[in-house]
VOBA-1610 file (N, C-alpha, C; in pm, whole numbers, padded with zeros to 5 digits, always signed):
BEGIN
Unk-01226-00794+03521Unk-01320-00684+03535Unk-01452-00726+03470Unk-01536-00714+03522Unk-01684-00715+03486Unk-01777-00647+03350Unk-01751-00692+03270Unk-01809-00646+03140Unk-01963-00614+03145Unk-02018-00524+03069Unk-02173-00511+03044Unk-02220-00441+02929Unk-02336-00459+02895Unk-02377-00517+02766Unk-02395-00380+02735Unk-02400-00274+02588Unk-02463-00156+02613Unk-02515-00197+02429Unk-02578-00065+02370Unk-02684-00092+02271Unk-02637+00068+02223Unk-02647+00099+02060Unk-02600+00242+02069Unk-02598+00203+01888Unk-02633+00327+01834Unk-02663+00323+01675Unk-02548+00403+01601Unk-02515+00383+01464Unk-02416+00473+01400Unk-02432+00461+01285Unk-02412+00523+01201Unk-02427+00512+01056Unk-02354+00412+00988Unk-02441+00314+00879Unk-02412+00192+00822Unk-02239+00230+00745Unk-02259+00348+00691Unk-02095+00375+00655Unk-02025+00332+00748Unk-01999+00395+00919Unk-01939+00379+00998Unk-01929+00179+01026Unk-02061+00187+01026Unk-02020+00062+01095Unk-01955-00087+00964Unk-01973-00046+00880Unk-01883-00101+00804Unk-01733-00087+00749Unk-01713+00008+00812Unk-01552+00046+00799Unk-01481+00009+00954Unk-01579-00019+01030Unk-01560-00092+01211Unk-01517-00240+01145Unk-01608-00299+01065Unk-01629-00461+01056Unk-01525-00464+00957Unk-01456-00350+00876Unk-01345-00365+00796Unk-01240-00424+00852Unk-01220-00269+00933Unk-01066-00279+01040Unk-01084-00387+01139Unk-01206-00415+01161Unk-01198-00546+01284Unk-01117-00689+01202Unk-01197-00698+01045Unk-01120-00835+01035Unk-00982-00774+00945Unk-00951-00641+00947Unk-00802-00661+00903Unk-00719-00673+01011Unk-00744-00621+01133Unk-00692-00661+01233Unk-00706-00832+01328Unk-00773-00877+01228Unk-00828-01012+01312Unk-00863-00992+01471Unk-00950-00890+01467Unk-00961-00849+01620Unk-01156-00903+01579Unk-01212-00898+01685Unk-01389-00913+01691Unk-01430-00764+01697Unk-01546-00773+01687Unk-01609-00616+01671Unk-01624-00537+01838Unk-01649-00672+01927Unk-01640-00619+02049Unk-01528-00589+02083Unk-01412-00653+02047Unk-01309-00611+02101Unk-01255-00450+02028Unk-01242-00420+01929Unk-01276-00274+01827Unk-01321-00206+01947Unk-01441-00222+01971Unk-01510-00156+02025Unk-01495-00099+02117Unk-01441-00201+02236Unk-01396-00191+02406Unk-01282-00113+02419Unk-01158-00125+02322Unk-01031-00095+02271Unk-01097+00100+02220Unk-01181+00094+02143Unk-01217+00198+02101Unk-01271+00321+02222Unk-01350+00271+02319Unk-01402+00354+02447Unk-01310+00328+02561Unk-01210+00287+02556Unk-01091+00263+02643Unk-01010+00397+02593Unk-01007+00405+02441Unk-00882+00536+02369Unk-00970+00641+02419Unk-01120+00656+02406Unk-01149+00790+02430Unk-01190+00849+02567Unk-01205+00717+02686Unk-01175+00738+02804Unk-01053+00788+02794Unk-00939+00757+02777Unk-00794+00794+02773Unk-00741+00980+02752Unk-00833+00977+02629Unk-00789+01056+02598Unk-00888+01200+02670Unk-01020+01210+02693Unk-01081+01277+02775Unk-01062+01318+02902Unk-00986+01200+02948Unk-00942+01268+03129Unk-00823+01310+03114Unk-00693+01346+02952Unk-00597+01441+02969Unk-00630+01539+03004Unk-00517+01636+03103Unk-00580+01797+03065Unk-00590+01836+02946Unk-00719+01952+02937Unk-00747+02048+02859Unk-00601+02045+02743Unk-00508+02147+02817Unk-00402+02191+02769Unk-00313+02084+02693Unk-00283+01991+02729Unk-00223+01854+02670Unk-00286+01844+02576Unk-00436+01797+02567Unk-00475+01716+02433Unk-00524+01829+02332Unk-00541+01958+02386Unk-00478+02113+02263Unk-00351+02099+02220Unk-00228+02044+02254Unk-00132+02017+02217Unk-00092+01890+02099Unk-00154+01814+02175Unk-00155+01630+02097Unk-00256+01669+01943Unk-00378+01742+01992Unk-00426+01771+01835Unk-00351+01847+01773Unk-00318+02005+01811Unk-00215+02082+01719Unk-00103+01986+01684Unk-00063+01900+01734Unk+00057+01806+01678Unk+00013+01716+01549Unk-00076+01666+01608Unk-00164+01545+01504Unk-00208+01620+01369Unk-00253+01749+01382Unk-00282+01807+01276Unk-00205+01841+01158Unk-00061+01936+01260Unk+00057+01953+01194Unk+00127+01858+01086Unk+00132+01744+01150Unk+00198+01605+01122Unk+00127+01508+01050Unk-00016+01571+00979Unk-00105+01465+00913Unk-00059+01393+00803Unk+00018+01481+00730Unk+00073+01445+00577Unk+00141+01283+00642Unk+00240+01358+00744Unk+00344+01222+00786Unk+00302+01160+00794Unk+00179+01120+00874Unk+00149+01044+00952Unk+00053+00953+00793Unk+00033+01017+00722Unk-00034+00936+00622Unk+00047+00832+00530Unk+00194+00897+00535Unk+00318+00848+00497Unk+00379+00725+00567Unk+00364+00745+00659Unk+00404+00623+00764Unk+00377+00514+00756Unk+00194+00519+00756Unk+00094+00418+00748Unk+00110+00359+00660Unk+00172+00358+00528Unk+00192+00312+00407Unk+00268+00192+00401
//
């Protein structure tokens, strides 16, 4: 697939917690990135009703989910 170039600003906090997780993941920043607007394509064309569900879940389940990660 045909890649293209785009340009787009964020706060130096943000983008240093990007260049964090990029080299704890040994991933590149483009790849973060592509990976990153791929999840929120993903997650935008669920229905409405679904991703009201997936957040009330995610919310519910935050403690766990902080537990997990550990």
């Amino acid at each position: 697939m045909a890649k293209i170039k785009i340009s787009s600003k964020v706060e130096q906090s943000e983008w240093e917690a990007r260049q964090s997780i990029a080299y704890e993941s040994k991933q590149s920043i483009a790849g973060l990135l592509s990976e990153a607007v791929a999840d929120y394509v993903r997650k935008r064309r669920l229905r409405p009703e679904v991703l009201s569900h997936l957040e009330d879940s995610i919310n519910e389940n935050e403690e766990l989910g902080y537990r997990l990660a550990k």
